[in-house]
Each structure stands twice: as structure tokens, then as C-alpha cells.
C-alpha positions as CSV (number, residue, x, y, z in Angstrom):
1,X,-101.4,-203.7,-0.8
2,X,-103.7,-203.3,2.2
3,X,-103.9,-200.8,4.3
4,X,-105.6,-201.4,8.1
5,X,-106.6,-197.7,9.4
6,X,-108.4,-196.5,12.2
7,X,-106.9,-198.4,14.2
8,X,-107.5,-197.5,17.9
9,X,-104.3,-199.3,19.8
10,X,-101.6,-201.2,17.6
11,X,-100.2,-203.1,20.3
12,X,-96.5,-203.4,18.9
13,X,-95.1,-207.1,20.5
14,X,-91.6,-207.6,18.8
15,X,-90.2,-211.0,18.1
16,X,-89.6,-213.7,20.7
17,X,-88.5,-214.9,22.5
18,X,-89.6,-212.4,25.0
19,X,-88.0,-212.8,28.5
20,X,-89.0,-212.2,32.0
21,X,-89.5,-208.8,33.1
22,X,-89.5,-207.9,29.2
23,X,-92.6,-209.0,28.3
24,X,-94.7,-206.7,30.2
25,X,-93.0,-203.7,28.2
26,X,-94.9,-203.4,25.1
27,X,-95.0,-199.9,23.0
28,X,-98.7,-199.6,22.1
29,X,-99.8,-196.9,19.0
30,X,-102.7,-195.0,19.5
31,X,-104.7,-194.2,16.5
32,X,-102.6,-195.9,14.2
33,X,-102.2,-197.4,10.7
34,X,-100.5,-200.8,9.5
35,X,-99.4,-201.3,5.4
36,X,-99.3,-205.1,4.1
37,X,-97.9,-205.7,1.2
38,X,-97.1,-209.7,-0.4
39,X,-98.2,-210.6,3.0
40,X,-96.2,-208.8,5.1
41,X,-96.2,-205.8,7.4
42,X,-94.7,-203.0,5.5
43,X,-95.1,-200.0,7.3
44,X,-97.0,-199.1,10.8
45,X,-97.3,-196.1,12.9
46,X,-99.2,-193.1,13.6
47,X,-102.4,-193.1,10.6
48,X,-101.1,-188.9,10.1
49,X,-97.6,-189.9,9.6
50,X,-99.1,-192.5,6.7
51,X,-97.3,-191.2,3.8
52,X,-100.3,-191.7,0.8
53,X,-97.4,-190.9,-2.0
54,X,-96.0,-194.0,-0.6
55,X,-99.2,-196.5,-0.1
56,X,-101.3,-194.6,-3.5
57,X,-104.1,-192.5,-3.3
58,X,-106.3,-195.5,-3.2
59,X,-105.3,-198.8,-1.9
60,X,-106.9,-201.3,-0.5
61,X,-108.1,-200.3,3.2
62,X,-109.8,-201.6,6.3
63,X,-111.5,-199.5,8.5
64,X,-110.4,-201.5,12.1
65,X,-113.3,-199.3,13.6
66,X,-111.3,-198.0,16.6
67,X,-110.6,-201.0,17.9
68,X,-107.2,-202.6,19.1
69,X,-104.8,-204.7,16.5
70,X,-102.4,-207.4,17.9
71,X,-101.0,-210.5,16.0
72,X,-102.7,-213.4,15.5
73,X,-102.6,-215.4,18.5
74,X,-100.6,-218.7,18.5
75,X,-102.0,-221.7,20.6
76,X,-98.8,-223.4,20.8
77,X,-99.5,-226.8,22.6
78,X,-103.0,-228.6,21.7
79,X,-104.1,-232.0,21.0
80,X,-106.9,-230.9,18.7
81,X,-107.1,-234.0,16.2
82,X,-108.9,-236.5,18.6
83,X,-112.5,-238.9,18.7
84,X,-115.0,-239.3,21.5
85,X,-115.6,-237.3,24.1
86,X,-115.8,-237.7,28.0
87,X,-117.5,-236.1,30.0
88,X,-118.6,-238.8,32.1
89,X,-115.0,-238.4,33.8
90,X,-115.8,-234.5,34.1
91,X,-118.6,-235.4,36.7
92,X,-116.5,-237.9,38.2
93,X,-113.8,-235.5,38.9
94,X,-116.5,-233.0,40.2
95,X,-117.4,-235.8,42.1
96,X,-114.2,-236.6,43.8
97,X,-112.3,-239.3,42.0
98,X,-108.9,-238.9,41.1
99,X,-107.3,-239.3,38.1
100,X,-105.8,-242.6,39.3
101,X,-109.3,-243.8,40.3
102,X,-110.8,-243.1,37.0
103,X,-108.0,-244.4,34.8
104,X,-108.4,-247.6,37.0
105,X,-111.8,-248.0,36.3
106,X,-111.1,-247.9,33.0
107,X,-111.9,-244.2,31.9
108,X,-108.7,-241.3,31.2
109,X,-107.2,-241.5,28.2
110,X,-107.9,-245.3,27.0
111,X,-111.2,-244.2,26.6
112,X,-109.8,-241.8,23.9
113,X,-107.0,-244.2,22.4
114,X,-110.0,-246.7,21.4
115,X,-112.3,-243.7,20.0
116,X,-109.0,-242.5,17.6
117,X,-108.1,-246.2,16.6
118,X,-111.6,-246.8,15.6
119,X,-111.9,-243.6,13.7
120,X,-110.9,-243.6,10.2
121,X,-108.3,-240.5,8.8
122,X,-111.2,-238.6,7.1
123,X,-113.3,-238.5,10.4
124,X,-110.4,-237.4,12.8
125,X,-110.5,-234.6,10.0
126,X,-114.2,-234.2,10.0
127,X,-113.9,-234.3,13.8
128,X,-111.4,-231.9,13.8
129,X,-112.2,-229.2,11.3
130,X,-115.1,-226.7,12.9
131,X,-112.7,-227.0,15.8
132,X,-110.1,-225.2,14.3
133,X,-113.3,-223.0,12.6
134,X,-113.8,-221.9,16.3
135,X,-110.4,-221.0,17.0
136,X,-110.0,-219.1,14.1
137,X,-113.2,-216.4,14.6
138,X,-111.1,-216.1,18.3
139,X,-108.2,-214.8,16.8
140,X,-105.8,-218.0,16.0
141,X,-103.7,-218.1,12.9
142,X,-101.1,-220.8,14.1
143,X,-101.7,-224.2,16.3
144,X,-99.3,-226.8,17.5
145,X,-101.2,-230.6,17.4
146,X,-99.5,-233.3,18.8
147,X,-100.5,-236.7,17.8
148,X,-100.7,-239.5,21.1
149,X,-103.7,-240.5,21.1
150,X,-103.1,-243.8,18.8
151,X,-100.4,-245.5,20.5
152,X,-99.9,-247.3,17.6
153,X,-97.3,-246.8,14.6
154,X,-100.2,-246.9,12.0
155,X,-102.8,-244.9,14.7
156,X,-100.0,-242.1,15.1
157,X,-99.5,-241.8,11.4
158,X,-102.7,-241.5,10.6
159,X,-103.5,-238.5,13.4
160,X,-100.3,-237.3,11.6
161,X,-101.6,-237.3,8.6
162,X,-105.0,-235.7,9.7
163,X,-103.2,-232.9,10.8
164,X,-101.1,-232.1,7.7
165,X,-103.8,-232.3,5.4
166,X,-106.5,-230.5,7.8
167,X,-103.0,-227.8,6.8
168,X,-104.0,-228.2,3.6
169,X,-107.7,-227.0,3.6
170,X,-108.1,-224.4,6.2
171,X,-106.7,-221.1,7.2
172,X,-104.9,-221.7,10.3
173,X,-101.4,-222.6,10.0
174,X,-100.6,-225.8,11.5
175,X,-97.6,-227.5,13.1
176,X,-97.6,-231.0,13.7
177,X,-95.5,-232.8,16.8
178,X,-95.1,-236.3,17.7
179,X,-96.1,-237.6,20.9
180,X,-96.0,-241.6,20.5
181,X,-94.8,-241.5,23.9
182,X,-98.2,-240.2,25.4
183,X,-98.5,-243.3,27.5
184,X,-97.7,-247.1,27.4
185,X,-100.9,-248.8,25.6
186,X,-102.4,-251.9,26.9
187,X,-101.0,-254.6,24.2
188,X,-97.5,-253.5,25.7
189,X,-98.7,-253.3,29.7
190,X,-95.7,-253.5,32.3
191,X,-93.5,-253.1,28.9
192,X,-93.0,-249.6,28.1
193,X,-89.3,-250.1,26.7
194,X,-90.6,-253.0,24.1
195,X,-93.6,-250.1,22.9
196,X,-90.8,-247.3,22.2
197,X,-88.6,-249.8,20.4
198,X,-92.0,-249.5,17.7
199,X,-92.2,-246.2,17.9
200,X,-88.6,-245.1,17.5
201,X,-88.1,-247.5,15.0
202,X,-85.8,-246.0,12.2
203,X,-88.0,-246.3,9.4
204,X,-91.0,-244.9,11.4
205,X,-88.7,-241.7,12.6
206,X,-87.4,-241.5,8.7
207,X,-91.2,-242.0,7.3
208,X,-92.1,-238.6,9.8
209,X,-88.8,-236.8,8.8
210,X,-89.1,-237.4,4.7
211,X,-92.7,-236.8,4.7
212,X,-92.9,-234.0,7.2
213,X,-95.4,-235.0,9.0
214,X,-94.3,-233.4,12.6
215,X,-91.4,-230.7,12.9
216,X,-91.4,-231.4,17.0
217,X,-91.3,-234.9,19.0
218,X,-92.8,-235.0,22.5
219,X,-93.0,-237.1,25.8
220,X,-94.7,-237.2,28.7
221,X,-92.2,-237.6,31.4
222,X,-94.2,-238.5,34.5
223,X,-94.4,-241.4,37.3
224,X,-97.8,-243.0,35.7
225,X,-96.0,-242.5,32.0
226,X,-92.5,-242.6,31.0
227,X,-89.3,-241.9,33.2
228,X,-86.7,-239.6,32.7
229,X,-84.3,-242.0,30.9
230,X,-86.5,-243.1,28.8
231,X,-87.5,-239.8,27.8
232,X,-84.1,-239.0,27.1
233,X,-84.1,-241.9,24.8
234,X,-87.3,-241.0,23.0
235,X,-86.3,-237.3,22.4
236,X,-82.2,-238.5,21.3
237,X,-83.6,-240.9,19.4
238,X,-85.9,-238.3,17.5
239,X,-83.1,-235.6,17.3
240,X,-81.2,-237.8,15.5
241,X,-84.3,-237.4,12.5
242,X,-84.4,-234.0,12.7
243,X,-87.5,-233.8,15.3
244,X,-86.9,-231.1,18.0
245,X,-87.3,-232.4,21.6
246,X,-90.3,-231.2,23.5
247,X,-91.9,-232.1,26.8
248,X,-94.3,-232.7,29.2
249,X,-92.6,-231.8,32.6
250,X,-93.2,-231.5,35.7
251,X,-97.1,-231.7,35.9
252,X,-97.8,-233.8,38.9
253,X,-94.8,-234.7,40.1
254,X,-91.0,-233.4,40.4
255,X,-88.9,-236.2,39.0
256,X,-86.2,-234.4,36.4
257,X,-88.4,-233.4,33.7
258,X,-87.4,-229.9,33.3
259,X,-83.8,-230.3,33.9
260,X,-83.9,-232.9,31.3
261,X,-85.2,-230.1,29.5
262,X,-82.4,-228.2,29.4
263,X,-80.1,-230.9,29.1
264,X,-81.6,-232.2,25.6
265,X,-82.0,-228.6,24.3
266,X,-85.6,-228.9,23.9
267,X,-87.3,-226.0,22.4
268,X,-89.7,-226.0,25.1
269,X,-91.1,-227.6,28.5
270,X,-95.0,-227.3,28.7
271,X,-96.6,-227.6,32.3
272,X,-94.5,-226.8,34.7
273,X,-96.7,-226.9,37.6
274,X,-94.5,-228.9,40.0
275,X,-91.1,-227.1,38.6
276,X,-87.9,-226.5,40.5
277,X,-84.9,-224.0,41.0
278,X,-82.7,-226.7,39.3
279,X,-85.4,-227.2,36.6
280,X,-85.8,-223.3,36.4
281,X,-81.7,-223.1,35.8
282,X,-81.6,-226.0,33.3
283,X,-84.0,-224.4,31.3
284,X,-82.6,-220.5,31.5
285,X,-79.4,-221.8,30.3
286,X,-80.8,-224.1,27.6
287,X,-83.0,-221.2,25.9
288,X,-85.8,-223.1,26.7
289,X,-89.4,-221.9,26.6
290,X,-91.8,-222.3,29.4
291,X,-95.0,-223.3,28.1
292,X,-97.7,-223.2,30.6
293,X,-101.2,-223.9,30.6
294,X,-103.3,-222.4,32.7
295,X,-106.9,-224.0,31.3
296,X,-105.9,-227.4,32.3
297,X,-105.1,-226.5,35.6
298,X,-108.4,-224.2,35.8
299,X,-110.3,-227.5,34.1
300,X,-109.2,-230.0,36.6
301,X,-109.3,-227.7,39.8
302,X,-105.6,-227.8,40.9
303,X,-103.1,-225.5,41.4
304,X,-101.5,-223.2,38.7
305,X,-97.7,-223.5,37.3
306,X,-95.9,-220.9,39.1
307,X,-95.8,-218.0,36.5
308,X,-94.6,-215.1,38.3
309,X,-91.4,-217.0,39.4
310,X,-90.9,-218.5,35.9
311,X,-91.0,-215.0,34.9
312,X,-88.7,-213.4,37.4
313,X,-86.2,-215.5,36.8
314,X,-86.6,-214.7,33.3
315,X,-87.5,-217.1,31.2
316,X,-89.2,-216.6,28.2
317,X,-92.9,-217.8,29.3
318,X,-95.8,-219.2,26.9
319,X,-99.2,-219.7,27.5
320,X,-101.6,-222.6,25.5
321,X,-105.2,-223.9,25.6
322,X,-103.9,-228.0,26.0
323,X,-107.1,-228.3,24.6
324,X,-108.3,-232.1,25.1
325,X,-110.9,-234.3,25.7
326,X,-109.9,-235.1,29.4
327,X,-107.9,-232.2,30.9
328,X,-108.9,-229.3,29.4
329,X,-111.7,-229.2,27.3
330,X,-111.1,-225.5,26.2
331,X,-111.0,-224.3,22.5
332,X,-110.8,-220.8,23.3
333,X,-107.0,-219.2,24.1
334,X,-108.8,-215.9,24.9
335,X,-109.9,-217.4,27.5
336,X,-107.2,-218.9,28.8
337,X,-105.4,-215.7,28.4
338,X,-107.8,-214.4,31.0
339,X,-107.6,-217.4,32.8
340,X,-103.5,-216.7,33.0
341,X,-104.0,-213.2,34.4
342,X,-106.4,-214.3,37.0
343,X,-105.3,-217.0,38.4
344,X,-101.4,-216.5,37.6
345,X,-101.2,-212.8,38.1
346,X,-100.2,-212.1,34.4
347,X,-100.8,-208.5,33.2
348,X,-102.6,-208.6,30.2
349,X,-100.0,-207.2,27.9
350,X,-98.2,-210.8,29.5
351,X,-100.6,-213.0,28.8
352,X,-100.8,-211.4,24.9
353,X,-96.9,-211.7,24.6
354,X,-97.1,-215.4,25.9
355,X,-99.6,-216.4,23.2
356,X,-97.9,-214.5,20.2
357,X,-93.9,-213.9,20.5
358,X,-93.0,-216.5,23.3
359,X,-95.8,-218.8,21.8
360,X,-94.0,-218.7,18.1
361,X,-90.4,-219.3,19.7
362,X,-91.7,-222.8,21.3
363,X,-92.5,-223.9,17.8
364,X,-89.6,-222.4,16.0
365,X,-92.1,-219.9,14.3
366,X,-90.6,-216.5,15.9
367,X,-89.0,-215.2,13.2
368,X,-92.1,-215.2,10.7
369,X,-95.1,-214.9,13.5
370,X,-96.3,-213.7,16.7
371,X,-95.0,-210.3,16.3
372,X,-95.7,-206.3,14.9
373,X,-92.1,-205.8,13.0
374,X,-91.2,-204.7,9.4
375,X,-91.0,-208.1,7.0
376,X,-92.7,-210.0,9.4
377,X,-96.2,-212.3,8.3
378,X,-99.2,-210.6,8.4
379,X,-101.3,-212.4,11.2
380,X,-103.5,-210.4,12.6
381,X,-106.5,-209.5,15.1
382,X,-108.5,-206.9,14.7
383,X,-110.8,-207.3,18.0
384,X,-114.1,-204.5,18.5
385,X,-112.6,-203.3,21.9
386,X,-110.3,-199.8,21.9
387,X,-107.4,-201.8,24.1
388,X,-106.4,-205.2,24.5
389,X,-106.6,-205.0,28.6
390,X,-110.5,-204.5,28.0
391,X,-110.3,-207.6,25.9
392,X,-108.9,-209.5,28.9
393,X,-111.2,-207.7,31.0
394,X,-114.1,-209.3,29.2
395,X,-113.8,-212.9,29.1
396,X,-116.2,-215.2,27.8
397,X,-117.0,-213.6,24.2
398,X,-115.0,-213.3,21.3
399,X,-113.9,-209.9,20.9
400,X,-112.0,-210.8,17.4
401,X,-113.9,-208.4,14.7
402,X,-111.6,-209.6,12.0
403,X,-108.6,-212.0,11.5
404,X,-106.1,-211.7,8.9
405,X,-103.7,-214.4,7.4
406,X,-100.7,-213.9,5.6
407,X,-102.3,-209.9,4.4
408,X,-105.6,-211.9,3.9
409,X,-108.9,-211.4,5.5
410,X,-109.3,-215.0,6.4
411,X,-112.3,-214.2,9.6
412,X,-114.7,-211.8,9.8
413,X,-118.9,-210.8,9.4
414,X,-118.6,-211.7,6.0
415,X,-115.6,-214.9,5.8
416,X,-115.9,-217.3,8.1
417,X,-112.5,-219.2,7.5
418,X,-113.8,-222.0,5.9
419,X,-112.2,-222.1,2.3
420,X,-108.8,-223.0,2.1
């Protein structure tokens, strides 16, 4: 048993999914107590109404120092397990080229593909691992990585693979999703159909299934990658092994991606910049999360996904880094927390339900994660400021003071998250 006292705020989000107007009415507990037991809360409220017959006269405790508990924070759509870097296009962007110009020139994400192919498992892990160090001290216990940087069967499989066992010796809980269907490579140029007849090939699909090597399977539906029938036929095609569809919609352009959304029952759409009123209804009825990520829009210099509408309407809205090596180069989901308040009006008690509750339902984790409940996991950040709107108020530092996995102290002065 551990007991967490002295706790200044316990900012009480309940289980997602969260929607619309919801998600800006949290209860928050001031000076308040939390029990764990088997790693799980077990009681929280008021520290006077802690009954001591109940938790001992001495168990384990943790002095939060005043400061403000929320769950661990959940950075559900990331592309963490990658090689190279490329900051060359950063300038050029700065510069005044456009995506198109820089892809043509032969920069964007080919430059990437060739640094993952020749990269060997155990350096995408090597690669990989003080990344997820770093998101851990900022208060993440759970991150989605998508594979699609191979573009390859083998290539995919073995980002795939990085990811589960990076699962394996680390803290952070990862989930793995594939997303073969990043882009058409260049050995199947002007022949995108011929490239997902490899990678929907039944014994690739049953290889991911039986060795549970991604739980989600994603597409980029856009003009310059796949259309929207053939995204319906990469994410039917994965359904069919047990992979839940998920997108990339609506980024650049407005071509169906959201309403296919809805119509494929995907557990989320992620974007959403370019969305629509039908796209907006597709996805209401369908349950579907809105994942949106405001660092990538921030990093490129474009307009944000429109947040306020998306949560008007009602949806159930999630925020994520999108951290990559050529659109958002952003580890840190405080940040973009801040960056979601700022620049897409969020209140800050919105932007911490995005990237807990709502961010655990668009990876099917909302029943265990993201939330301050009775039974549920005990992920959790302790951060050194009284309230979590001074945390948003502060960007640019990590405010975390301690991070707890599963009732463990996984992050803090003295653990730095790197055993397993």
C-alpha cells in the first residue's frame, strides 16, 4: 500500500471518453489524499477524511509537497521509433519551401525511410529509448508508436518489433499501431495498389495479429498518399485480423477522410485540420475520437484543427505530440498541452482531459488509464506546482516532481525511469 498525502489539488478526471462541453467540468480536491493498493487507486479524497484504521498506522507514504496530482498523461499518436534526423528541411521550411518542394527535391519523409531501412532493430531501440526517458520525467506513462517509416514488410516488422520490446525494458507503457500505409515507396512509384497488396498480405496481417505486434492499423488518407478507397481497403483488410482502424484525416486537404472515419468505426481520426460538418457527423455517430495535434501544426506554421467546434459539437477530443522527425519534432506533451490552449483556446482542465481520458479511449486504454476512479491503474503525476492551470501557465519546464506507474514510483529526484 501507498499512500500519496499532501496533496495540494487532486484533479479528479473520470474515465473517457469525455465529450464536448464535459470535459471542461472536472471536480478538483483540495488538500487531498490518494491510497494505492496492487496498483490501483483505492481510496481518494479529503487527507482528514483518510480513515488510518483503514490504510494502518504506518504505510507507505509520499509527501506530494503541496503540489497538484493528475494521471499520467497519455501521448496517444507518436512516431517515436525512427533514424536520422532532418533539420535541413526545418530551415528550408523557414525558408519558404513547401512540403511539395522539398519532397521533390528529394528531402520529407524518404529521407527518413532510407535512415530506418538502414538501421538495424537494436539501433531503432537505442535510438529510441532516452526518447521515451524524456517523456517519462514529463509526466508520460502510456504512448501510441506507429510504425511507417520502413515501407517495407520486413522494415515495418522490425520498427514493430522495436517497439514491443522497447515495452519490454522501460517504464512507459507502450501500444504499437501499424501504419504500412504511410506513403507509396519508390520501388512501387505510380503503383500504390501493387505496394498494399505486400502489406496486407494475409500472412503479414496474421504474423502482426498472432504475435501482437500492433493492437491499431493506420492510413494516411491524403491527395499526395493514399485515397479514400484505398484506405477503406487497408483498414477492412486489417479489421478482418483484429487490427482497429485508425487515421490520418483531413490534414491538408478535405477529401472524405473523416467521414470514412465514421463509416469504418475507427477508434479515432487524428488531424483534423481541414475537417467538415459531414466529417464532424460521421464521427459523432461512430464514437469516434478526435485526436488533434496541435505541435505539428505549431511546428510547421499552419493553421490549427478547429478545436472549439470539434468540441461543441461534442465529440470526445484528444490531444498528441505527433512527435517526428519532419513535422513536429516535439517530445514534450506538456507542451503541446500549452500549445492547445493557446493557440486552440482549450482551458487547461481541456487540454489535461484530452491527454488522459479522451487520450486512453483512442487507444482502447480508458477503462484501465487516464483517469482518478476507484480500481483504476495507478498512473500518476505529481508535478511541484499547487494547480494544474499554473502548470499550463508555465510552459517550457517540466513541472513533473514525480511519476508513478502501476502504484510504483517509476520518475522522480531519485529514479529516473530507466530500469525496466
Amino acid at each position: 500500500m501507498l499512500v500519496i498525502r499532501n496533496i495540494g489539488e487532486l484533479v479528479v478526471v473520470p474515465p473517457g471518453p469525455v465529450l464536448g462541453r464535459s470535459m471542461r467540468e472536472v471536480k478538483c480536491i483540495r488538500s487531498a489524499a490518494l491510497v494505492i493498493e496492487d496498483g490501483k487507486i483505492a481510496w481518494f479524497g479529503r487527507e482528514a477524511d483518510l480513515d488510518t484504521a483503514t490504510t494502518g498506522a504506518a504505510p507507505e507514504s509520499l509527501d506530494a509537497g503541496g503540489g497538484c496530482v493528475v494521471p499520467g498523461l497519455i501521448d496517444c499518436h507518436t512516431h517515436t521509433v525512427f533514424a536520422g534526423t532532418r533539420e535541413d528541411e526545418f530551415v528550408q521550411r523557414i525558408e519558404g519551401k513547401s512540403y511539395a518542394e522539398i519532397a521533390e527535391s528529394g528531402g520529407g519523409i524518404r529521407v527518413t525511410v532510407e535512415a530506418v531501412r538502414a538501421a538495424t532493430g537494436e539501433q531503432l531501440i537505442e535510438l529510441a529509448l532516452p526518447r521515451l526517458r524524456r517523456m517519462l520525467r514529463n509526466g508520460v506513462t502510456t504512448v501510441e508508436i506507429k510504425s511507417g517509416y520502413g515501407l517495407t514488410v520486413a522494415d515495418e516488422l522490425k520498427m514493430l518489433l522495436a517497439v514491443r520490446r522497447l515495452g519490454e525494458i522501460q517504464p512507459i507503457e507502450l501500444v504499437g499501431t501499424y501504419l504500412a500505409a504511410h506513403t507509396t515507396p519508390r520501388e512501387f512509384r505510380d503503383r500504390p495498389d501493387d505496394y498494399l497488396d505486400t502489406i496486407l498480405d494475409d500472412d503479414v496481417l496474421s504474423r502482426i495479429r498472432d504475435e501482437r505486434l500492433a493492437e491499431f492499423c493506420d492510413v494516411f488518407c491524403e491527395r499526395t498518399a493514399f485515397d479514400v478507397a484505398q484506405s477503406r481497403r487497408v483498414l477492412t483488410t486489417a479489421k478482418r485480423f483484429g487490427l482497429r482502424p485508425k487515421l490520418h484525416a483531413d490534414q491538408m486537404t478535405q477529401m472524405g477522410a473523416s467521414r470514412l472515419a465514421g463509416e469504418v468505426e475507427a477508434i479515432s481520426a487524428d488531424h483534423l485540420e481541414r475537417i467538415d460538418g459531414p466529417g464532424i457527423n460521421a464521427m459523432k455517430k461512430a464514437g469516434c475520437v478526435a485526436v488533434l495535434l496541435p505541435g505539428c501544426s505549431f511546428f510547421l506554421g499552419v493553421e490549427q484543427a478547429p478545436a472549439r467546434r470539434l468540441i461543441e459539437a461534442g465529440l470526445p477530443v484528444a490531444i498528441a505530440t505527433d512527435y517526428n522527425p519532419g513535422s513536429a519534432m516535439i517530445e514534450s506533451l506538456p507542451l503541446v498541452m500549452h500549445i492547445a490552449c493557446t493557440q486552440m483556446r482549450l482551458t487547461p482542465t481541456e487540454a489535461l482531459v484530452a491527454a488522459t481520458a479522451n487520450a486512453a479511449a483512442a487507444i482502447n486504454r480508458h477503462q484501465r488509464v487516464g483517469a482518478i476512479a476507484l480500481g483504476m491503474q495507478a498512473d500518476l503525476v505529481i508535478l511541484d506546482v499547487p494547480n494544474h492551470r499554473r502548470w499550463m501557465y508555465e510552459p517550457g519546464r517540466n513541472g513533473a516532481r514525480a511519476v508513478v506507474k502501476r502504484g510504483v514510483v517509476v520518475c522522480s529526484a531519485h529514479v529516473d525511469g530507466t530500469g525496466p
